[in-house]
N, CA, C and O atoms as a printed pandas DataFrame, in Angstrom:
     atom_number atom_name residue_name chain_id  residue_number  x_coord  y_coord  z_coord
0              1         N          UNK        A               1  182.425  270.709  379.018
1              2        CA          UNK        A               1  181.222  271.005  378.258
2              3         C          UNK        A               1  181.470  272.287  377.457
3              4         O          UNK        A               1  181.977  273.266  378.006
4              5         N          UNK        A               2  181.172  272.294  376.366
5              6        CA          UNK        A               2  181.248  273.523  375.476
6              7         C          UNK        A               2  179.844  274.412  375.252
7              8         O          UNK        A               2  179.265  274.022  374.238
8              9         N          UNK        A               3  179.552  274.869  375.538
9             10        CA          UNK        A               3  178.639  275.936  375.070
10            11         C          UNK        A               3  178.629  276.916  374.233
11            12         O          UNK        A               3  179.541  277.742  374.220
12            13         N          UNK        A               4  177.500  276.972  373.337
13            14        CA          UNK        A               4  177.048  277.636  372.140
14            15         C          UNK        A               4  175.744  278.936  372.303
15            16         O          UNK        A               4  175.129  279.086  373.359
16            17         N          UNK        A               5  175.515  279.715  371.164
17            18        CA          UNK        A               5  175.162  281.080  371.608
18            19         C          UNK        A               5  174.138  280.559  370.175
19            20         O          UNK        A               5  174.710  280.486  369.088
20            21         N          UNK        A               6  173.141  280.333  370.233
21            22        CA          UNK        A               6  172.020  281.014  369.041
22            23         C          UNK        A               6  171.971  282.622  368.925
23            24         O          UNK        A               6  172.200  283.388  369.861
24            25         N          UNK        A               7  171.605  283.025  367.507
25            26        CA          UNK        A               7  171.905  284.140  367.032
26            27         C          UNK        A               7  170.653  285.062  367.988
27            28         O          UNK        A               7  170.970  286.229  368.222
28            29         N          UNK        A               8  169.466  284.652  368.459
29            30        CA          UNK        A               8  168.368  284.795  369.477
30            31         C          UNK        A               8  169.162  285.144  370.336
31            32         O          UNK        A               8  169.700  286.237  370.161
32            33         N          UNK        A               9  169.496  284.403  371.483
33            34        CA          UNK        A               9  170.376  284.300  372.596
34            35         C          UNK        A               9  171.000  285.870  372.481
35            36         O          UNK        A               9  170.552  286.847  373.081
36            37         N          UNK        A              10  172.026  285.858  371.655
37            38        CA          UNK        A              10  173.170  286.812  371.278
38            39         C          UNK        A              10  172.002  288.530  371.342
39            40         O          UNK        A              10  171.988  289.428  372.184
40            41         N          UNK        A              11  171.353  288.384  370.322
41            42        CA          UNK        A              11  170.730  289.456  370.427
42            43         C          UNK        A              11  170.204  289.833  371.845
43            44         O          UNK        A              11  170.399  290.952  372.320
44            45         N          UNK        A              12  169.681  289.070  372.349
45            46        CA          UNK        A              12  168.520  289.151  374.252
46            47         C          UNK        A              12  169.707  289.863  374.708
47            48         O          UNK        A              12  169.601  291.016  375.127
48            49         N          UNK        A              13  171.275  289.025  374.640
49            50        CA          UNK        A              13  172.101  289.286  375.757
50            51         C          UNK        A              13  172.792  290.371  375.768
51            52         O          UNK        A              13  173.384  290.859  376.731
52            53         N          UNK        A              14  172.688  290.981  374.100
53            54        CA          UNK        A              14  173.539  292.218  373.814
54            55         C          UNK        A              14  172.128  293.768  374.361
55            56         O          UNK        A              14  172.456  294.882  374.768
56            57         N          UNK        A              15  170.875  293.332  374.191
57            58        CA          UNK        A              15  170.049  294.058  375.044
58            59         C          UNK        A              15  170.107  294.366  376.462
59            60         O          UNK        A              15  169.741  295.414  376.994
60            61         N          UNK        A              16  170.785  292.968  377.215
61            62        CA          UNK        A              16  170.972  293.516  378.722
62            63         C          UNK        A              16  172.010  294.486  379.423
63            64         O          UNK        A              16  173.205  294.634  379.168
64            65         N          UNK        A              17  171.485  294.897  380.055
65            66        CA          UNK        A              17  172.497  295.932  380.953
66            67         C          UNK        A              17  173.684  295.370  381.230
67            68         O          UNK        A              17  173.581  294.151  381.362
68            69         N          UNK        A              18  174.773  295.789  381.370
69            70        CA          UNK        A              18  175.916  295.630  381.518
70            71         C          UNK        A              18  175.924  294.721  382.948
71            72         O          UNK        A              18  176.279  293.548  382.833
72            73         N          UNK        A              19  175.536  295.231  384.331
73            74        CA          UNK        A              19  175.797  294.235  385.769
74            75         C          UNK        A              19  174.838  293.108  384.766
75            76         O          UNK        A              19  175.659  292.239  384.472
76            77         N          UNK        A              20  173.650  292.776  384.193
77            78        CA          UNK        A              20  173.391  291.884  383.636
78            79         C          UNK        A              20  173.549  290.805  382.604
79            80         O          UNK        A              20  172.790  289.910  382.234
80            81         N          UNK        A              21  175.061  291.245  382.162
81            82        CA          UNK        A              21  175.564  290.565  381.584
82            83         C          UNK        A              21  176.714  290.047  382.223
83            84         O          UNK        A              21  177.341  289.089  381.771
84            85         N          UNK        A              22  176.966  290.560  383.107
85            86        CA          UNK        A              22  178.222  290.005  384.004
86            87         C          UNK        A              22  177.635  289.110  384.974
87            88         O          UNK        A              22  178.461  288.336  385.457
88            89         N          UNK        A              23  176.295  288.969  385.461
89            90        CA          UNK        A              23  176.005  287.837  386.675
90            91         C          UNK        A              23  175.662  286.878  385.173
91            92         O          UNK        A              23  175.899  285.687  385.373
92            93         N          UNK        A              24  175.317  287.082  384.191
93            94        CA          UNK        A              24  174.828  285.699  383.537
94            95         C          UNK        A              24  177.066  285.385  383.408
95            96         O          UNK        A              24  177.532  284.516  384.145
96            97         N          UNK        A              25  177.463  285.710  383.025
97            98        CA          UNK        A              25  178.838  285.201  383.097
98            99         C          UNK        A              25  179.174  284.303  384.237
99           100         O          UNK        A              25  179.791  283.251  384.065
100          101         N          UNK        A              26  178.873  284.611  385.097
101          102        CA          UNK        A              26  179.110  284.095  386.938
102          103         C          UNK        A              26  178.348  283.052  386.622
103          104         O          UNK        A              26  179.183  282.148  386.582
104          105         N          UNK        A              27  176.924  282.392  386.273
105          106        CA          UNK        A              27  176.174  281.561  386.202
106          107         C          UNK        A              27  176.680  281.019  385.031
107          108         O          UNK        A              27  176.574  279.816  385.273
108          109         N          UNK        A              28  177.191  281.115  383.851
109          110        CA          UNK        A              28  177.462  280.063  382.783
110          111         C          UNK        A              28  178.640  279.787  383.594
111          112         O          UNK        A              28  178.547  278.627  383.995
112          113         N          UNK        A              29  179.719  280.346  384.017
113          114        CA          UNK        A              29  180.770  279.727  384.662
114          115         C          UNK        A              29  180.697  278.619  385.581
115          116         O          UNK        A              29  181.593  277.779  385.660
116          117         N          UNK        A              30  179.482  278.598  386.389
117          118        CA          UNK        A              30  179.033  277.757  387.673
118          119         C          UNK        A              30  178.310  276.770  386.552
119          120         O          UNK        A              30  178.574  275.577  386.703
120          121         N          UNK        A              31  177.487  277.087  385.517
121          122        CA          UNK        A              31  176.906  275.797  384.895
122          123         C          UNK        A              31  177.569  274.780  384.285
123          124         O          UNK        A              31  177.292  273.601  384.063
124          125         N          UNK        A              32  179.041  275.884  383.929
125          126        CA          UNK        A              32  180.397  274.433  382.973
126          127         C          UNK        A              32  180.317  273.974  383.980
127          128         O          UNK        A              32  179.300  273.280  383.978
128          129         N          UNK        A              33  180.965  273.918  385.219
129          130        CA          UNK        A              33  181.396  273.451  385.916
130          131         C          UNK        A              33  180.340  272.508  386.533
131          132         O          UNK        A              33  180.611  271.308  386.564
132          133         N          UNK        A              34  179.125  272.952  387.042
133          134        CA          UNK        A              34  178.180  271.832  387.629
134          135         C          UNK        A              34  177.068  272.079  387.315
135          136         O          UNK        A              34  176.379  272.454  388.264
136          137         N          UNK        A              35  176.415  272.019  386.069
137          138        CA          UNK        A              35  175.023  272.175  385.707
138          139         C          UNK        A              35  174.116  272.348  386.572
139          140         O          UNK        A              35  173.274  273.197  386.278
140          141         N          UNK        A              36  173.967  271.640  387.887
141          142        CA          UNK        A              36  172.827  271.114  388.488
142          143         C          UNK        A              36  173.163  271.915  390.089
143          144         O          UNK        A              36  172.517  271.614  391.093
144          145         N          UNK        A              37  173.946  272.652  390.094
145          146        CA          UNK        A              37  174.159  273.592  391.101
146          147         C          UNK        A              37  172.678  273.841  391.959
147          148         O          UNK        A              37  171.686  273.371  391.403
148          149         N          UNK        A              38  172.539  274.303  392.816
149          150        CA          UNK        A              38  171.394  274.620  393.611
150          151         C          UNK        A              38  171.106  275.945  393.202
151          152         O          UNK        A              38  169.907  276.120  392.984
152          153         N          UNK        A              39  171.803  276.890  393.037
153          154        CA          UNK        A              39  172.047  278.186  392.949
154          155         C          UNK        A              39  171.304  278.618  390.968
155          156         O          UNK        A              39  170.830  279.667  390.533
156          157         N          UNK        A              40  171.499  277.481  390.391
157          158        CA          UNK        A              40  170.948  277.786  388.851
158          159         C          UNK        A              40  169.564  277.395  389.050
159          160         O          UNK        A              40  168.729  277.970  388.352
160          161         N          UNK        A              41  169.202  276.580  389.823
161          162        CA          UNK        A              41  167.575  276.052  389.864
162          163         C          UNK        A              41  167.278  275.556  388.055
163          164         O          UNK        A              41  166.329  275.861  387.333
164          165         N          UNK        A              42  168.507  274.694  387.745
165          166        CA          UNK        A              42  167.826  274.314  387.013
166          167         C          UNK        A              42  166.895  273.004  386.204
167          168         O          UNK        A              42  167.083  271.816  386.467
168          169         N          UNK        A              43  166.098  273.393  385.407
169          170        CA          UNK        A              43  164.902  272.447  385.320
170          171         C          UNK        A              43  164.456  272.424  384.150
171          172         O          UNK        A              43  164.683  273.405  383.442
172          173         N          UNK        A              44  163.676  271.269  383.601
173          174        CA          UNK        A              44  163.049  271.129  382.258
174          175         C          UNK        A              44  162.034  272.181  381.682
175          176         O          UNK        A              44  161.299  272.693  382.526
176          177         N          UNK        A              45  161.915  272.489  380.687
177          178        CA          UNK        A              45  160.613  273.109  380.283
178          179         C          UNK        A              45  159.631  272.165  379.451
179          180         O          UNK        A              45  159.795  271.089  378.875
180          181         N          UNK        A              46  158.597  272.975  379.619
181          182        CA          UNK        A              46  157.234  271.932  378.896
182          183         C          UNK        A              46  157.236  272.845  377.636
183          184         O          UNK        A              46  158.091  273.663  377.296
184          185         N          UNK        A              47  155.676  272.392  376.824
185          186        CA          UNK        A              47  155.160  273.532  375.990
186          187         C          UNK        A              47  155.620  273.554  374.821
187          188         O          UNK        A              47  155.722  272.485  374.219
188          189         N          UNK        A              48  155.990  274.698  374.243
189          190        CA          UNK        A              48  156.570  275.229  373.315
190          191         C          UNK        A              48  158.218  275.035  373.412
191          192         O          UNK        A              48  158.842  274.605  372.442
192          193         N          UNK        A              49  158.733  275.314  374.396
193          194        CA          UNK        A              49  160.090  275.401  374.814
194          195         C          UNK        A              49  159.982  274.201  375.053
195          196         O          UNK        A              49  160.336  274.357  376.222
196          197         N          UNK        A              50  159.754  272.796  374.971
197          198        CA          UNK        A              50  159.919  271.608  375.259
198          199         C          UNK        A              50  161.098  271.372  374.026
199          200         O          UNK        A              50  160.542  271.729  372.988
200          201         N          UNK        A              51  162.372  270.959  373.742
201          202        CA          UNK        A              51  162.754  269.622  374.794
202          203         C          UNK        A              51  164.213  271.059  375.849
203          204         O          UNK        A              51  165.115  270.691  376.601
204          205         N          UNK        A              52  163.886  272.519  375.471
205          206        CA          UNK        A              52  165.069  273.645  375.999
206          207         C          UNK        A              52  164.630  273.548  378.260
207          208         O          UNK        A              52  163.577  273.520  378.899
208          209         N          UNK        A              53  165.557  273.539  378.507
209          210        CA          UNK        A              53  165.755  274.008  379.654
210          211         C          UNK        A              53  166.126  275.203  380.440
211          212         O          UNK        A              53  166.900  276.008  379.921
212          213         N          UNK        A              54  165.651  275.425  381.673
213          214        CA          UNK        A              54  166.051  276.687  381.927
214          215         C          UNK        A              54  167.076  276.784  383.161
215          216         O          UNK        A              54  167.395  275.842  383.886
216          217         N          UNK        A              55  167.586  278.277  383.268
217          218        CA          UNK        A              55  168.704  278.015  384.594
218          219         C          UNK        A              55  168.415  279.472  385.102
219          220         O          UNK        A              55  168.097  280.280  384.229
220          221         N          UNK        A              56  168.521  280.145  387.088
221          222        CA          UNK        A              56  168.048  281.512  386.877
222          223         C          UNK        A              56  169.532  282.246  386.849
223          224         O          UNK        A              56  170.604  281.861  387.315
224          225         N          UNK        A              57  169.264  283.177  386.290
225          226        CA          UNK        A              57  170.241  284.316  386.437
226          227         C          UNK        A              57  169.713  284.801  387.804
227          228         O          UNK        A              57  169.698  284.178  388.866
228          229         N          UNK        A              58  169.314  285.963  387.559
229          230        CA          UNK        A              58  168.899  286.672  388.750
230          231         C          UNK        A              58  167.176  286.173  389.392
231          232         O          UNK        A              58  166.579  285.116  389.190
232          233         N          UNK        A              59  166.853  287.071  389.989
233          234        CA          UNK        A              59  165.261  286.255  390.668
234          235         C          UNK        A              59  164.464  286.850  389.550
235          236         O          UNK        A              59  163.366  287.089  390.055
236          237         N          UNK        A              60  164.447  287.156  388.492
237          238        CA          UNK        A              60  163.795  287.431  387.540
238          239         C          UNK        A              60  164.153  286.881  386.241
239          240         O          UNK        A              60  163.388  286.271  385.494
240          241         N          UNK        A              61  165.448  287.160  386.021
241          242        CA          UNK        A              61  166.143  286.713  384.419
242          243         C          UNK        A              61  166.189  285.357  384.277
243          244         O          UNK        A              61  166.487  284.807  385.337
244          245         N          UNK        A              62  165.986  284.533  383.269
245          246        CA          UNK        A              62  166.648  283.051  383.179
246          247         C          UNK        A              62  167.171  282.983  381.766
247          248         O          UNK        A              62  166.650  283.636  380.862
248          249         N          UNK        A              63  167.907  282.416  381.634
249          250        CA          UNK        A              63  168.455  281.354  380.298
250          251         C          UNK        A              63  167.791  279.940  379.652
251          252         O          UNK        A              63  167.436  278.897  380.199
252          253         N          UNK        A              64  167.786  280.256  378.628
253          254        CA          UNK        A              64  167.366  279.273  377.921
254          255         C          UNK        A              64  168.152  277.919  377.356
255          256         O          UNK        A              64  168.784  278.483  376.463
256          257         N          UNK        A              65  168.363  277.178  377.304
257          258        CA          UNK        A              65  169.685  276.329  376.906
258          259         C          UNK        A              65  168.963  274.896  376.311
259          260         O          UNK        A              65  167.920  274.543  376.861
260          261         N          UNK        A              66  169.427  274.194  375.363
261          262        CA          UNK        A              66  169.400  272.830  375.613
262          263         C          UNK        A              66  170.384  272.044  374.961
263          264         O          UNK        A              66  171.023  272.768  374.197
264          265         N          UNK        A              67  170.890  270.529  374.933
265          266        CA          UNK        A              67  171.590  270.146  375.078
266          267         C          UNK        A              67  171.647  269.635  374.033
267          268         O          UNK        A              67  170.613  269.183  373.540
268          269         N          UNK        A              68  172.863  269.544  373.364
269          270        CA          UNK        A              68  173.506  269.621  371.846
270          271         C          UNK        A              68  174.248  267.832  372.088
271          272         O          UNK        A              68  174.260  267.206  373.147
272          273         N          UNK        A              69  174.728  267.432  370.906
273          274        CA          UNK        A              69  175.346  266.003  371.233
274          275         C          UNK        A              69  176.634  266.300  371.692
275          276         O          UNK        A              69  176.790  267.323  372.358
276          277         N          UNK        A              70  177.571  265.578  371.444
277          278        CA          UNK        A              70  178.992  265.429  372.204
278          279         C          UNK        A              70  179.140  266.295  373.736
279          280         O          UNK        A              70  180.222  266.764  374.089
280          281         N          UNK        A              71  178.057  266.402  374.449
281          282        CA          UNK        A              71  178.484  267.226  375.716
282          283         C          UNK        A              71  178.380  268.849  374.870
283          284         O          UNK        A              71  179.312  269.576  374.527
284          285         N          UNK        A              72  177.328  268.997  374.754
285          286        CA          UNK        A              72  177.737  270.500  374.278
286          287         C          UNK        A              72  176.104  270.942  375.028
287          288         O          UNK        A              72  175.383  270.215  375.712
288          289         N          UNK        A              73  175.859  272.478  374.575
289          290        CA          UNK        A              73  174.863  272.994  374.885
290          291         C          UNK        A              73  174.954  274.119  374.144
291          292         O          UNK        A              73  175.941  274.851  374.068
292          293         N          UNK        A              74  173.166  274.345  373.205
293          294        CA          UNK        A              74  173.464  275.695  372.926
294          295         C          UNK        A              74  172.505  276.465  373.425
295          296         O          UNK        A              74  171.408  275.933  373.256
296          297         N          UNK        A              75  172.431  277.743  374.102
297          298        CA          UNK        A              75  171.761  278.842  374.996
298          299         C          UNK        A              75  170.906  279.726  373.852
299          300         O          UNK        A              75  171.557  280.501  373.151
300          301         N          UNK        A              76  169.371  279.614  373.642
301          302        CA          UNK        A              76  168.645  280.113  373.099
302          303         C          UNK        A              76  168.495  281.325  373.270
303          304         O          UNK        A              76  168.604  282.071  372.297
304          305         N          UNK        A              77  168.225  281.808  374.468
305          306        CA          UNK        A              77  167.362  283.167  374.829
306          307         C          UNK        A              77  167.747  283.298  375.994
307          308         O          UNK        A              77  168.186  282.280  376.528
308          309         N          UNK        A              78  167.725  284.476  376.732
309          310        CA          UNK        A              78  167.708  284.715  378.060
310          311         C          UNK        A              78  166.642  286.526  378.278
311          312         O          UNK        A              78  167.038  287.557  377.734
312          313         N          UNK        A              79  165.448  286.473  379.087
313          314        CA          UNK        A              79  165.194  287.163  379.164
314          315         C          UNK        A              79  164.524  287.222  380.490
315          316         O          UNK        A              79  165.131  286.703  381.428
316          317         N          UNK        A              80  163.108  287.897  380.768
317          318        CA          UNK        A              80  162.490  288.124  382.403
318          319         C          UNK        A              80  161.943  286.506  382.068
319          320         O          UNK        A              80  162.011  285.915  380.990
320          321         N          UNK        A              81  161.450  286.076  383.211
321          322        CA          UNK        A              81  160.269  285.052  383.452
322          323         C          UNK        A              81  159.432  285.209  382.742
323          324         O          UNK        A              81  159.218  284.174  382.112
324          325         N          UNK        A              82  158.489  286.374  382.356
325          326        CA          UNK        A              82  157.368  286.945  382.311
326          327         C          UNK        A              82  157.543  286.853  380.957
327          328         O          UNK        A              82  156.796  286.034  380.421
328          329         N          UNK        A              83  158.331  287.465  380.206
329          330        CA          UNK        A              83  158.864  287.542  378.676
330          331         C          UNK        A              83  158.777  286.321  377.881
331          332         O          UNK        A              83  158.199  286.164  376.805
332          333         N          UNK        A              84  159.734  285.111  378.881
333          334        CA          UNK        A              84  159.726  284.181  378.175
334          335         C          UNK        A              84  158.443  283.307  378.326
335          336         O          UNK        A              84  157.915  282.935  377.278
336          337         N          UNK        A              85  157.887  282.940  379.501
337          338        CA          UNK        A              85  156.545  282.709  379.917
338          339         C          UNK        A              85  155.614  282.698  378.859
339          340         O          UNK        A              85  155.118  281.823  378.149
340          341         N          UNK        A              86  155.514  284.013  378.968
341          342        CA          UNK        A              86  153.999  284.302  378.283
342          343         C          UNK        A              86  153.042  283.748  377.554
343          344         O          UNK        A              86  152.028  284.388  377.276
């Protein structure tokens, strides 16, 4: 699976703290490999963010992602729950 960075995404991720950019590394690594890990909790979104999905980083942070053709994915945003929520 290849994964892609929206110019959104890029900006959120160049805002996070440094250990916070290194556990989202640990989690895109675990998502090539098995999307559906227990450990990403990840799941559909409704709403606005309907048809993007989410995966957690930490017990607060998540990623935004959804799924591109040929097996690809590109990662929208990543910010708190609360942030993206709202």
């Amino acid at each position: 699976m290849k994964a892609y960075f929206h110019k959104r995404f890029t900006k959120d991720y160049n805002r996070c703290s440094p250990k916070l950019r290194e556990q989202f590394k640990k989690r895109l690594k675990l998502f090539l490999e098995d999307p559906r890990h227990p450990l990403l909790e990840n799941h559909a979104l409704h709403g606005e963010w309907q048809p993007f999905r989410s995966i957690n980083i930490t017990g607060d942070y998540r990623a935004l992602y959804r799924y591109l053709a040929d097996e690809a994915v590109e990662f929208a945003a990543i910010d708190t729950h609360g942030n993206l929520y709202e």
